[in-house]
PAVEXLO-149055 format. One record per atom (N, C-alpha, C): atom name; x negated, y, z. Coordinates in steps of 0.2 Angstrom, whole numbers, always signed. Each point is the difference from the previous one (the first is absolute). Example, Ala and Ser with C-alpha at 12.3 -4.5 7.8 and 13.67 -1.06 7.14 Angstrom:
REM residues 2
@atom:N | east:-66 | north:-28 | up:+39
@atom:CA | east:+4 | north:+6 | up:+0
@atom:C | east:-4 | north:+6 | up:+0
@atom:N | east:+2 | north:+5 | up:-4
@atom:CA | east:-4 | north:+6 | up:+1
@atom:C | east:+4 | north:+5 | up:+3
END
This chain:
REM residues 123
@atom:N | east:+76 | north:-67 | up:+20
@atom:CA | east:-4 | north:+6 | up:+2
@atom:C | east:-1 | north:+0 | up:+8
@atom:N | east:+3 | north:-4 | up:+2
@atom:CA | east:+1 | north:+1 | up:+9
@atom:C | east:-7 | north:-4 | up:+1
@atom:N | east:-3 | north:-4 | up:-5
@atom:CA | east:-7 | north:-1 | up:+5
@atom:C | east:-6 | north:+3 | up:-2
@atom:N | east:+1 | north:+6 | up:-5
@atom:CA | east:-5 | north:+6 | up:+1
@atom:C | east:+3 | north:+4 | up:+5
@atom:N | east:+5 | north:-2 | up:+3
@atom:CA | east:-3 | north:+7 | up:+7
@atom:C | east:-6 | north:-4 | up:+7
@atom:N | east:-3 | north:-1 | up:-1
@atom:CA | east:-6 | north:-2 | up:+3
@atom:C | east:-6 | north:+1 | up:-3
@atom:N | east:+1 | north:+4 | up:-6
@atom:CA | east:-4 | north:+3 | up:-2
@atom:C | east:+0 | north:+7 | up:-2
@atom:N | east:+6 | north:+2 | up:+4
@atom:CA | east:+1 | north:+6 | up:+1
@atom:C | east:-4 | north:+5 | up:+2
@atom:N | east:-3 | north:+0 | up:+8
@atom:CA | east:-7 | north:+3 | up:+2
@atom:C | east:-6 | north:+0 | up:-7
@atom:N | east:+0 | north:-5 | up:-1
@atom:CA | east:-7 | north:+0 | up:-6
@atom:C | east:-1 | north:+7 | up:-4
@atom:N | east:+8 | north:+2 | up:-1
@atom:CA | east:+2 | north:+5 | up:-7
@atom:C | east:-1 | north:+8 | up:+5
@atom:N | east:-1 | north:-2 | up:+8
@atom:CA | east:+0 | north:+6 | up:+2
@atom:C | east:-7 | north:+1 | up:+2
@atom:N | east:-4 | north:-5 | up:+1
@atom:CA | east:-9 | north:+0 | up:+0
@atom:C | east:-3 | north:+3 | up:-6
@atom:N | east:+4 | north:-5 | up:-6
@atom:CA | east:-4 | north:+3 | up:-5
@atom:C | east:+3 | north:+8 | up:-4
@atom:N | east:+5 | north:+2 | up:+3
@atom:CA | east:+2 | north:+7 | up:+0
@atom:C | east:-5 | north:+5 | up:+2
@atom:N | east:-2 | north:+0 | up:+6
@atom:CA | east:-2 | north:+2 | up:+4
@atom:C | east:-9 | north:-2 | up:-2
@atom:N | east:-4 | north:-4 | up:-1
@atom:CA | east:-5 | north:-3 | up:-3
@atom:C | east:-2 | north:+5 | up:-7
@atom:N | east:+5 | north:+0 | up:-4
@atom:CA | east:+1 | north:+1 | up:-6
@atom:C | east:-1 | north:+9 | up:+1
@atom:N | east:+4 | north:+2 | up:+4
@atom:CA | east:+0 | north:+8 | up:+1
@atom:C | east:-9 | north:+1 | up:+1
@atom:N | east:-2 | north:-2 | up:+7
@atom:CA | east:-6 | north:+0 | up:+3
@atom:C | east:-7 | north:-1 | up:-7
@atom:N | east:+4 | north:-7 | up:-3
@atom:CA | east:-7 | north:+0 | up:-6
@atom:C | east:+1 | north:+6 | up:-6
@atom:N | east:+6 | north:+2 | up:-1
@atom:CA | east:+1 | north:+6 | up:-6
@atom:C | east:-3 | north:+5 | up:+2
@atom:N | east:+0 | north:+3 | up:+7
@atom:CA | east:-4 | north:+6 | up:+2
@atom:C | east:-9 | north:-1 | up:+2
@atom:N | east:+0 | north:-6 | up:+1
@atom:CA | east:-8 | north:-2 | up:+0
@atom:C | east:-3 | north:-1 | up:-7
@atom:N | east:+5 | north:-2 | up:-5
@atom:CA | east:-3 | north:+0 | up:-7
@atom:C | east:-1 | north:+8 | up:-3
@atom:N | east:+5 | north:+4 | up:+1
@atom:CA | east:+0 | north:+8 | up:-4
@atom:C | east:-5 | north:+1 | up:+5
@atom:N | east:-4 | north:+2 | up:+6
@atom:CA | east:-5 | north:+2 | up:+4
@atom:C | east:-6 | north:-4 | up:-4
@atom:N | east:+0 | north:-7 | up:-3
@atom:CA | east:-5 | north:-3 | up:-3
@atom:C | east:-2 | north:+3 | up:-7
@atom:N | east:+7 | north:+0 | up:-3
@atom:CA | east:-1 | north:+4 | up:-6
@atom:C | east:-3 | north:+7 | up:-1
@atom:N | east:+4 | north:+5 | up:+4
@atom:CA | east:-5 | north:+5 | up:+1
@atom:C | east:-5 | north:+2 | up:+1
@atom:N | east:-2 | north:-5 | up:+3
@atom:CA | east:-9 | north:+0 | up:+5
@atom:C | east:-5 | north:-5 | up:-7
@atom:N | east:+3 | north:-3 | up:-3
@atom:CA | east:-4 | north:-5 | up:-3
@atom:C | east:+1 | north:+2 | up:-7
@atom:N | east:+4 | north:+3 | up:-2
@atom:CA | east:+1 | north:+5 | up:-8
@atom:C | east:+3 | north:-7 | up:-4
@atom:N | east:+3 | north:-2 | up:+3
@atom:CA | east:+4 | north:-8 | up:-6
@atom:C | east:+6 | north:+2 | up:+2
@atom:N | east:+4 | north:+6 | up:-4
@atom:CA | east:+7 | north:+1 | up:+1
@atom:C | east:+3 | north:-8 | up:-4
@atom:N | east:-1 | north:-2 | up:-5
@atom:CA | east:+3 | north:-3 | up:-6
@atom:C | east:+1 | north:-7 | up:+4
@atom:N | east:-5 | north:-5 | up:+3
@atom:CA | east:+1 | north:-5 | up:+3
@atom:C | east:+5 | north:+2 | up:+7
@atom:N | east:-4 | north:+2 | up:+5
@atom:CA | east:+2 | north:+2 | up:+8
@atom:C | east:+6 | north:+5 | up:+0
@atom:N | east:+0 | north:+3 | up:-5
@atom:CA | east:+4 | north:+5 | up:+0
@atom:C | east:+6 | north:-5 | up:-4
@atom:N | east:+1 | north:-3 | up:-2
@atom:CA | east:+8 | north:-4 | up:-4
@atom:C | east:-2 | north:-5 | up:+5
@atom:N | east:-2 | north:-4 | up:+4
@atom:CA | east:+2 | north:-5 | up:+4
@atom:C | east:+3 | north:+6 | up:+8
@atom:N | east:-4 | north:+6 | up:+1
@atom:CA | east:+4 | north:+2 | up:+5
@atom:C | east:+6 | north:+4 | up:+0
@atom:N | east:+4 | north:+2 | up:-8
@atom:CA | east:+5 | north:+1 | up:-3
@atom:C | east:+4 | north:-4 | up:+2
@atom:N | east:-2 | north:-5 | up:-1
@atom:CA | east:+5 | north:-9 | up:-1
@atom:C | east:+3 | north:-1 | up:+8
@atom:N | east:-6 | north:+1 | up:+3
@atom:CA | east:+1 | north:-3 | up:+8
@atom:C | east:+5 | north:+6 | up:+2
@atom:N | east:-2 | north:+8 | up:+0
@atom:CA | east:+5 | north:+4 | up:+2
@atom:C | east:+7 | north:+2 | up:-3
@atom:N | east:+0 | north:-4 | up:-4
@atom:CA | east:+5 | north:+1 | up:-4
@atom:C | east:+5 | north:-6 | up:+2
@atom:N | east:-1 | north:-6 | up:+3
@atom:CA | east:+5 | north:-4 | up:+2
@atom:C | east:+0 | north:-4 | up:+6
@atom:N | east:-6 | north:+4 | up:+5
@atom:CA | east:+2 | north:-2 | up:+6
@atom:C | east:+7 | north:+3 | up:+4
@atom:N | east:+1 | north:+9 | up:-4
@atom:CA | east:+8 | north:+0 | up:+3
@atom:C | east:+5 | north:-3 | up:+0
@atom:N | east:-2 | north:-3 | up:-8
@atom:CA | east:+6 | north:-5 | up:-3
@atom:C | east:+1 | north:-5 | up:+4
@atom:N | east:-8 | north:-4 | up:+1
@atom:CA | east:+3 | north:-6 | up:+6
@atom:C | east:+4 | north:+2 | up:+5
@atom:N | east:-5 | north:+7 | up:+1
@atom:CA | east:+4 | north:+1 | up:+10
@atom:C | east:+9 | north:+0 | up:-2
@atom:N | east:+2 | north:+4 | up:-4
@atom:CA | east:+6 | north:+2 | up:-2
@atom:C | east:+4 | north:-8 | up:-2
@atom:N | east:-3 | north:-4 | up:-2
@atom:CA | east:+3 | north:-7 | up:-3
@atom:C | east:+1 | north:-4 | up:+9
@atom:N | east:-4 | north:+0 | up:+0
@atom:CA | east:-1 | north:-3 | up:+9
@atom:C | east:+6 | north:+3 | up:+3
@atom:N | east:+2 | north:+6 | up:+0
@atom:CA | east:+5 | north:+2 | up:+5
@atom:C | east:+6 | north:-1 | up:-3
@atom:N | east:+0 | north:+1 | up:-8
@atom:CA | east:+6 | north:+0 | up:-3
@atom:C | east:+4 | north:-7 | up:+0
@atom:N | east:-5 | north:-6 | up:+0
@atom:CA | east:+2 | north:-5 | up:+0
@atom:C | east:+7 | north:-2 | up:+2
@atom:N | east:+4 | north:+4 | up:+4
@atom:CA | east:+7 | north:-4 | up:+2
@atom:C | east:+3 | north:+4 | up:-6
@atom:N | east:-1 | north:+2 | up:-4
@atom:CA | east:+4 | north:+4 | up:-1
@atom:C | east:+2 | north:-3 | up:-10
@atom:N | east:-5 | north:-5 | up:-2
@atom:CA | east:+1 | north:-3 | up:-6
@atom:C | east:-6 | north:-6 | up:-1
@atom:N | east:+2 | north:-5 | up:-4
@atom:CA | east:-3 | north:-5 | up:+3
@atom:C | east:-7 | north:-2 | up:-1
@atom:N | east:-4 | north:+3 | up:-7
@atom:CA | east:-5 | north:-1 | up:-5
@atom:C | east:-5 | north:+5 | up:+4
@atom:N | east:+2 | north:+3 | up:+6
@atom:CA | east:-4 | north:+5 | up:+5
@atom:C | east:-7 | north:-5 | up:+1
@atom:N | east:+0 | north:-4 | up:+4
@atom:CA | east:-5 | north:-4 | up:+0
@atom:C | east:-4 | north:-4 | up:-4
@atom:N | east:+2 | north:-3 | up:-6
@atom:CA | east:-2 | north:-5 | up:-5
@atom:C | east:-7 | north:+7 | up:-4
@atom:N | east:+7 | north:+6 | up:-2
@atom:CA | east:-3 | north:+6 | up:-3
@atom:C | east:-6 | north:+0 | up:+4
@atom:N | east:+0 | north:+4 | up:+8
@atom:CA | east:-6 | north:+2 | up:+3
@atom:C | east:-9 | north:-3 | up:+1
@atom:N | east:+4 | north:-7 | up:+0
@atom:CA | east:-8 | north:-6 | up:+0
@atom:C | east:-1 | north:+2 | up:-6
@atom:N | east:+5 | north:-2 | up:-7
@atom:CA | east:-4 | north:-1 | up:-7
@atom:C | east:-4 | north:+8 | up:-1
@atom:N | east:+5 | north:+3 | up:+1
@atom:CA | east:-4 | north:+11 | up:+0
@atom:C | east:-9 | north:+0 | up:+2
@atom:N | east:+2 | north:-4 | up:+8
@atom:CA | east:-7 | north:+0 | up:+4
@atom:C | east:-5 | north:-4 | up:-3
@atom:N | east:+2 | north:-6 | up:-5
@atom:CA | east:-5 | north:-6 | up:-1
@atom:C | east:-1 | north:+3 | up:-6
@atom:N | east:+2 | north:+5 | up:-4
@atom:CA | east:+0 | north:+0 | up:-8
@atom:C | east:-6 | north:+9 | up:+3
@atom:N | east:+0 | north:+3 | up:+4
@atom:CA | east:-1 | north:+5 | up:+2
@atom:C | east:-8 | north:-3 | up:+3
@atom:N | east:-1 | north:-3 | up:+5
@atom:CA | east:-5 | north:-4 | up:+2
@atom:C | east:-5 | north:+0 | up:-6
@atom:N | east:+2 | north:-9 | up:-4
@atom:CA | east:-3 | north:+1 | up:-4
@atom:C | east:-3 | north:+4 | up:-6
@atom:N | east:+4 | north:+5 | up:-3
@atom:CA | east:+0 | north:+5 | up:-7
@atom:C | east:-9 | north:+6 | up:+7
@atom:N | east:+4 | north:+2 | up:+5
@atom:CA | east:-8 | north:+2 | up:+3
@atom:C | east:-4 | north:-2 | up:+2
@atom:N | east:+1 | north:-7 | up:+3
@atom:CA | east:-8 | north:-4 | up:+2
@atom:C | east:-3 | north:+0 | up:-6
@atom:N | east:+4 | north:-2 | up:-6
@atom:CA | east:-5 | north:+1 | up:-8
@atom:C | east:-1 | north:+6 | up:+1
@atom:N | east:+1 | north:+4 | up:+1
@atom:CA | east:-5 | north:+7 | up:-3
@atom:C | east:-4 | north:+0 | up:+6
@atom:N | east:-1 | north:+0 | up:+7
@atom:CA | east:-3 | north:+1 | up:+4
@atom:C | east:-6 | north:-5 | up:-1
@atom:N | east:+1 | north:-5 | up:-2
@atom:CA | east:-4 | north:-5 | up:-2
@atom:C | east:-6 | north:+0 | up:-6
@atom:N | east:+4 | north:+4 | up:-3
@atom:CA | east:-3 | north:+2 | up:-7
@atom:C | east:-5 | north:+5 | up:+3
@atom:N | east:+3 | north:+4 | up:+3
@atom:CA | east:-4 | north:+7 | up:+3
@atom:C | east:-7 | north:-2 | up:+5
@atom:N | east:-1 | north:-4 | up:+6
@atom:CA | east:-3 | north:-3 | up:+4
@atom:C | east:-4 | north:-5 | up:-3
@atom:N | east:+3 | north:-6 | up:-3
@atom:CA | east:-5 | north:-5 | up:-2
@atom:C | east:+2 | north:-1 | up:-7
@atom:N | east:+1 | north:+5 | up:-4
@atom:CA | east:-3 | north:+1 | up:-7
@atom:C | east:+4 | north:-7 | up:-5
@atom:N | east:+5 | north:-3 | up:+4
@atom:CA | east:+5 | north:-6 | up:-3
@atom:C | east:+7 | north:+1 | up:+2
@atom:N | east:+3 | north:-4 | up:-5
@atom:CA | east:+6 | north:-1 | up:+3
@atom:C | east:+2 | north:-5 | up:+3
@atom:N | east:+6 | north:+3 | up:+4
@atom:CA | east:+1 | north:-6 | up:+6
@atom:C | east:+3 | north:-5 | up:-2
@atom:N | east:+4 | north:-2 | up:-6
@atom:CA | east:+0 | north:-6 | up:-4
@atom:C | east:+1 | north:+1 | up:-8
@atom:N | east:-1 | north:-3 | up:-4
@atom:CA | east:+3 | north:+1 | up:-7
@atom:C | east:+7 | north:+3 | up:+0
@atom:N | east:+1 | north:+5 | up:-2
@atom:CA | east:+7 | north:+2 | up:-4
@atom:C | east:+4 | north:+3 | up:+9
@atom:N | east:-5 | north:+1 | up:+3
@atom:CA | east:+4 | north:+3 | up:+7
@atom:C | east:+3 | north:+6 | up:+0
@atom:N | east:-5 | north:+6 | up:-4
@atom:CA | east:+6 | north:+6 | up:+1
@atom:C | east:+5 | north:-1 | up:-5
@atom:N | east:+0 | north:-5 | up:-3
@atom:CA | east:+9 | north:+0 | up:-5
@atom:C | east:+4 | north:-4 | up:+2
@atom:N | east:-4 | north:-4 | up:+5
@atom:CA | east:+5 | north:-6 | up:+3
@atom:C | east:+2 | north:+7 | up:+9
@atom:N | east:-3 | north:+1 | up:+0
@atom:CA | east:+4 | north:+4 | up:+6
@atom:C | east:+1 | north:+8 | up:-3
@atom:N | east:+2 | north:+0 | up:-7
@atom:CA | east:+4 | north:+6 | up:-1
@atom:C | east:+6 | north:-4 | up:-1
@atom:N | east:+2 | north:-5 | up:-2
@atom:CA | east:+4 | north:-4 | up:-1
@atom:C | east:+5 | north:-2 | up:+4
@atom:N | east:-4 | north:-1 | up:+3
@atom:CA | east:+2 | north:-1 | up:+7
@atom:C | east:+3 | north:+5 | up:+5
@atom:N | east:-1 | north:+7 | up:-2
@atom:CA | east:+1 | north:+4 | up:+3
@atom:C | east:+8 | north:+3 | up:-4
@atom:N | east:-1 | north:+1 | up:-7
@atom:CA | east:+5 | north:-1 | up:-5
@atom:C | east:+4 | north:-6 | up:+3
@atom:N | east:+2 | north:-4 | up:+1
@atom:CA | east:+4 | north:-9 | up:+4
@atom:C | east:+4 | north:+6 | up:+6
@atom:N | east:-5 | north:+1 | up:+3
@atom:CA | east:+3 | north:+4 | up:+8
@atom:C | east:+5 | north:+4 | up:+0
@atom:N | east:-3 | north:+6 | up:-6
@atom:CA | east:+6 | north:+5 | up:-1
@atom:C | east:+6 | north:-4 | up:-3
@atom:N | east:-1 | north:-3 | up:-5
@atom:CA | east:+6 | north:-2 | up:-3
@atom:C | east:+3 | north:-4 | up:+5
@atom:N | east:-2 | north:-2 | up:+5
@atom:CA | east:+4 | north:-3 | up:+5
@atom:C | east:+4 | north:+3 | up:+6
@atom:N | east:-4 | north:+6 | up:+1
@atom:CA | east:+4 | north:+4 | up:+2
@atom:C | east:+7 | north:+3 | up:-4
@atom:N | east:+2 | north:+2 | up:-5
@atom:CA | east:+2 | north:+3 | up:-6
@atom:C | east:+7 | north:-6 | up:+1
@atom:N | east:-3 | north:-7 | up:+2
@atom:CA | east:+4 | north:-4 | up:-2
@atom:C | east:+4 | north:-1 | up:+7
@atom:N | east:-1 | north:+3 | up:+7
@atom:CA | east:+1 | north:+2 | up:+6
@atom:C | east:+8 | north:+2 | up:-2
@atom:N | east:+0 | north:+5 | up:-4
@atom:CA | east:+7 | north:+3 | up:-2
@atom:C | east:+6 | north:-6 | up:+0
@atom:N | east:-3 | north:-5 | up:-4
@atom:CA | east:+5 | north:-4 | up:-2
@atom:C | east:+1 | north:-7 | up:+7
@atom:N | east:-3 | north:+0 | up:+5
@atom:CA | east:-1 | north:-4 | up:+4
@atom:C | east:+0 | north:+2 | up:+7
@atom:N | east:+4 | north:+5 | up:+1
@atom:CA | east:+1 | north:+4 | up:+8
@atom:C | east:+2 | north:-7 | up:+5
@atom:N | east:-2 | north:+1 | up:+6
@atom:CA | east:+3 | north:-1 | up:+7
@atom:C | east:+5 | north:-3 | up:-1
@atom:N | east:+4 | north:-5 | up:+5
@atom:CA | east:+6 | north:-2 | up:+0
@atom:C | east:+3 | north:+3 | up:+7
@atom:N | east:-4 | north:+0 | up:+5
@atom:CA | east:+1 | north:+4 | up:+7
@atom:C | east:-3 | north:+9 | up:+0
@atom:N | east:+1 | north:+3 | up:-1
@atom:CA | east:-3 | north:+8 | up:+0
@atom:C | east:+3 | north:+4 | up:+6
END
């Protein structure tokens, strides 16, 4: 796990990214009347960019903090760029991407959950 901390920062860009596109997609959604697509991909983004922030910071504290936060942010990314994709250019951003980044998003949690059983050795 020690050479995903170099990929540490990524998890706090895309926290932060994630927060800024969830509030520009609910402003899209209400302005543009597509709560169903813009409004469930901006659900998705505000709903787990505090998770990354909170995994980012947690990290010393069990070991799966990291692994979990990329797979969250990568399963999170792609499940919205499909709908957002869907919504702007009328396709999706690849076959099977919102089940493959719900999936994915499902993977993250479970790897947090699994956090429990793999704490820190130094706390």
């Amino acid at each position: 796990m020690e050479r995903l901390d170099n990929l540490r920062p990524l998890i706090l860009f895309v926290s932060g990214m994630m927060g800024a596109m969830g509030v520009a997609l609910a402003a899209a959604a209400s302005h543009a009347g597509d709560t169903l697509l813009l409004g469930s991909a901006s659900t998705m983004c505000l709903a787990h960019a505090p998770v990354l922030l909170s995994l980012y910071l947690g990290q010393k504290f069990f070991r799966t903090a990291t692994i979990a936060a990329l797979v969250l942010g990568l399963g999170t990314v792609i499940f919205a760029g499909d709908l957002v994709s869907r919504h702007f250019l009328g396709d999706r951003l690849f076959v099977m991407a919102a089940p493959t980044g719900g999936t994915t998003m499902i993977l993250g949690w479970l790897l947090v959950a699994a956090g429990a059983f793999f704490r820190q050795r130094h706390v």
